[in-house]
C-alpha positions as CSV (number, residue, x, y, z in Angstrom):
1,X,27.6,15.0,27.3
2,X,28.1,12.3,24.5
3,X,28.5,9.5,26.8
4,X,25.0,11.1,29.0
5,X,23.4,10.9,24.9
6,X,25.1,7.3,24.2
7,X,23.2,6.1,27.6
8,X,19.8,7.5,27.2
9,X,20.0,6.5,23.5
10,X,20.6,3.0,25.0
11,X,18.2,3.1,27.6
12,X,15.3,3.6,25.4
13,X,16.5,0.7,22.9
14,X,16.3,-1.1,25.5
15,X,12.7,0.2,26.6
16,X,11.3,-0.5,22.8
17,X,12.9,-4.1,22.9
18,X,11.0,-5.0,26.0
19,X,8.1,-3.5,24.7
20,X,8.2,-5.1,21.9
21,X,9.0,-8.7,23.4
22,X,5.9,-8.5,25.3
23,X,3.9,-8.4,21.9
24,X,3.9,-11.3,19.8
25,X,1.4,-13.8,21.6
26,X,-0.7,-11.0,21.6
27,X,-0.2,-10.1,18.5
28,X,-1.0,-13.7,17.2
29,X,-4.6,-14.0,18.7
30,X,-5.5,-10.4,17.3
31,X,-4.1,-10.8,14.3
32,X,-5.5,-13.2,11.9
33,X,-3.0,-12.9,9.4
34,X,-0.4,-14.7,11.6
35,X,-2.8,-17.9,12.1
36,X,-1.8,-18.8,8.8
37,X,1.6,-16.8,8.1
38,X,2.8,-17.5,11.6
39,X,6.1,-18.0,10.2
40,X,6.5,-14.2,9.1
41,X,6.3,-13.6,12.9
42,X,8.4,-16.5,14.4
43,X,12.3,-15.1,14.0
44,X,14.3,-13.3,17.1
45,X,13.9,-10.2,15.4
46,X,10.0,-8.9,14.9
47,X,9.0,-5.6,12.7
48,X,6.8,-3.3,14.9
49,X,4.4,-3.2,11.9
50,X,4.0,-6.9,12.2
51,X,2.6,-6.3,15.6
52,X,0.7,-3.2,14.6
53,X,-1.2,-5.2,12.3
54,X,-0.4,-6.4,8.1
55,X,-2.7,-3.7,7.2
56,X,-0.1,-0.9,8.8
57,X,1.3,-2.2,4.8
58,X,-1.2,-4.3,3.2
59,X,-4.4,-2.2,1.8
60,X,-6.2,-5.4,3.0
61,X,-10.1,-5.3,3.9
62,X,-11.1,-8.1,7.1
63,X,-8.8,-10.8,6.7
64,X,-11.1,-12.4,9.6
65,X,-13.7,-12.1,6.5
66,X,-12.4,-12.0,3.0
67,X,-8.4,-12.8,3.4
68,X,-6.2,-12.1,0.5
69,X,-8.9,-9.7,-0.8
70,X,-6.7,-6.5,-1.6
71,X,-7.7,-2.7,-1.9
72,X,-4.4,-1.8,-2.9
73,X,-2.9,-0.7,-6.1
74,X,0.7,-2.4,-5.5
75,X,2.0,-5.7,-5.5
76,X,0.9,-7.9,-2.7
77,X,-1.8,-5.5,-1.6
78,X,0.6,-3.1,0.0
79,X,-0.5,0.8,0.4
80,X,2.4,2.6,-1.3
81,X,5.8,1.5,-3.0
82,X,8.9,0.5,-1.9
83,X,11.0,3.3,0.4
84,X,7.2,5.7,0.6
85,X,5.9,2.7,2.3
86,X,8.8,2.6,4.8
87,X,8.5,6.0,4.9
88,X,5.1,5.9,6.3
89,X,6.5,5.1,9.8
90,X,10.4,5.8,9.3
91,X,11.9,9.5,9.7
92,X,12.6,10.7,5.9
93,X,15.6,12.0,7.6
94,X,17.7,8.8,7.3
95,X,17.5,8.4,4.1
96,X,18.8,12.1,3.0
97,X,22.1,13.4,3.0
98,X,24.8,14.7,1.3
99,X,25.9,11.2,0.8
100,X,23.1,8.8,0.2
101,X,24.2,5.0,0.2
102,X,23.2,3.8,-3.7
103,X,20.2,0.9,-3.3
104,X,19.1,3.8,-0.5
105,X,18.4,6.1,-3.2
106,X,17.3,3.7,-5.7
107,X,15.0,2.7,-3.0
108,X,15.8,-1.2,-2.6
109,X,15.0,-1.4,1.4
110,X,14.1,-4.9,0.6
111,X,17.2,-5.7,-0.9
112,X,18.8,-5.8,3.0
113,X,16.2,-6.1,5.4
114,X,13.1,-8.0,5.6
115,X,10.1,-6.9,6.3
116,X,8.5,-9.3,8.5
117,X,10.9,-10.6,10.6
118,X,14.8,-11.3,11.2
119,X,17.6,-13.4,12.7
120,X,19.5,-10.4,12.5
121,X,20.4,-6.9,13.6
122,X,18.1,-4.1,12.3
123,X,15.8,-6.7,10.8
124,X,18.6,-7.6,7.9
125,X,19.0,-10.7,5.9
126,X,21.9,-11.9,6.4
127,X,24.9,-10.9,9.3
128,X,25.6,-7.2,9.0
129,X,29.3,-7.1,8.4
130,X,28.3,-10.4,5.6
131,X,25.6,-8.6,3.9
132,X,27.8,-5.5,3.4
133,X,30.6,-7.6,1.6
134,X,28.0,-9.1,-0.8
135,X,27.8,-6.3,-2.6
136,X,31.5,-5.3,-1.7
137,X,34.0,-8.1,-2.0
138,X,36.5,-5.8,-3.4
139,X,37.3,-4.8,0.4
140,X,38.1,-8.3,1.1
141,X,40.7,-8.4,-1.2
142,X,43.4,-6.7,0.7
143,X,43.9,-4.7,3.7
144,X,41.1,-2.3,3.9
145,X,41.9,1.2,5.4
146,X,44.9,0.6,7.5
147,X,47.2,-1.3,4.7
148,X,50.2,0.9,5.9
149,X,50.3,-0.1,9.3
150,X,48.9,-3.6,9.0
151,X,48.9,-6.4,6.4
152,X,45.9,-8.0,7.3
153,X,44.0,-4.5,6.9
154,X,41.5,-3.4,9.7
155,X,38.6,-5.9,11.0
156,X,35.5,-6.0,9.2
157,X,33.7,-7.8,11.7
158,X,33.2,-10.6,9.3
159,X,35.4,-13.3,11.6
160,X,34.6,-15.2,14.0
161,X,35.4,-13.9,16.9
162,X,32.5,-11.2,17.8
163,X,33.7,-8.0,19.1
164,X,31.3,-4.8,20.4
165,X,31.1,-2.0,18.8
166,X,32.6,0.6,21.2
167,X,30.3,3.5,20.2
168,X,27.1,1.5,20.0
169,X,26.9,-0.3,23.3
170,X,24.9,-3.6,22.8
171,X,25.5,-3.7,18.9
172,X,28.4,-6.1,17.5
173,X,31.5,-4.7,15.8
174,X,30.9,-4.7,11.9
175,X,31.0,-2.3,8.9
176,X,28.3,0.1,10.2
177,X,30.3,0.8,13.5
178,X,32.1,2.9,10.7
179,X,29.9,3.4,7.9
180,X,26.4,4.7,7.9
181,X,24.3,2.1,6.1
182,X,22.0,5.1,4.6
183,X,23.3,8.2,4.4
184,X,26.1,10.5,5.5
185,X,27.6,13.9,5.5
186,X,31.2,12.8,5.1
187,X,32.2,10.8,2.1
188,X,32.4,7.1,1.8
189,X,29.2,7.3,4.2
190,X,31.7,7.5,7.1
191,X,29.7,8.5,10.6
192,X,32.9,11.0,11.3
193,X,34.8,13.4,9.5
194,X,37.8,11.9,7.8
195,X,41.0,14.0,8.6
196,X,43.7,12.0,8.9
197,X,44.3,9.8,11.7
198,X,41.7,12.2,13.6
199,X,39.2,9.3,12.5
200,X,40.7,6.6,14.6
201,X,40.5,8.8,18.0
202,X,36.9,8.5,17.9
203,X,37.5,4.5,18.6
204,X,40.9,4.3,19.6
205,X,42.4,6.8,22.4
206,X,46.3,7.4,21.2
């Protein structure tokens, strides 16, 4: 049953990539925006609001008439705040939980992903696995979760060498494989219960 879930869970990433490839010359010609900020649009990784048009965020009248002109109360002409913005199109569900990651709550979406457009993974600013040990070098510092049965600690996905994520298929091996990057019913934002070496089934079969 999980590995039927895993596969249609993949199947429709897959589905929204595609769709999404197909947008961005179309998206250019419709959107007059991009003829002048063509660089927000030009990186591997595209927002779907991008596409959808800068007033899907920017309380902008015509830019084909007036650009620049704003309607909106916020900085940059944009509709709402921070994290209500995002909210706009992204399920409130990921960001509540028992365990809520800290810039999550203090609603600093910005401070990891980019809005327009990305190099990297879920639209972030940096690689995953790096971005994560910005804000915690401490876990660099020595072995991090398994330091009784290995000196070096477990990967961090920080290396390298690139390896998969085993649970995520088509997603590379990093912090998030283990962490949830918003929130989390377990503590230390864990996607499983911690009990014991029970964790380390979900990855590794002993």
């Amino acid at each position: 049953m999980k590995t039927e879930r895993n596969l249609l869970a993949t199947l429709a990433y897959a589905l929204v990539l595609a769709l999404i490839g197909a947008l961005p010359a179309q998206a250019a010609e419709d959107n007059p925006c991009l003829k002048c900020h063509a660089k927000l649009a030009e990186k591997k990784e595209v927002h779907a609001a991008v596409h959808m048009g800068c007033n899907s965020c920017h309380a902008q009248l015509d830019a084909s008439v007036v650009p620049h002109k704003s309607k909106g109360k916020f900085a940059k002409g944009l509709s709402a705040e921070g994290p209500a913005l995002c909210a706009h199109c992204h399920d409130n569900k990921i960001f509540k939980g028992k365990f809520v990651h800290a810039p999550v709550e203090a609603g600093m979406c910005l401070g990891c992903h980019d809005p327009h457009s990305s190099e990297y993974l879920g639209l972030l600013k940096n690689e995953p696995a790096l971005l994560c040990l910005d804000c915690h070098p401490d876990v660099k510092k020595g072995p991090h979760v398994i330091s009784g049965i290995s000196r070096s600690g477990h990967p961090l996905g920080n290396d390298k060498k690139e390896a998969q994520d085993p649970l995520r298929p088509g997603k590379k091996f990093y912090c998030g494989s283990c962490h949830e990057p918003h929130r989390s019913e377990f503590t230390k934002l864990s996607r499983f219960s911690i009990k014991g070496m029970m964790i380390c089934q979900n990855c590794h079969k002993m």
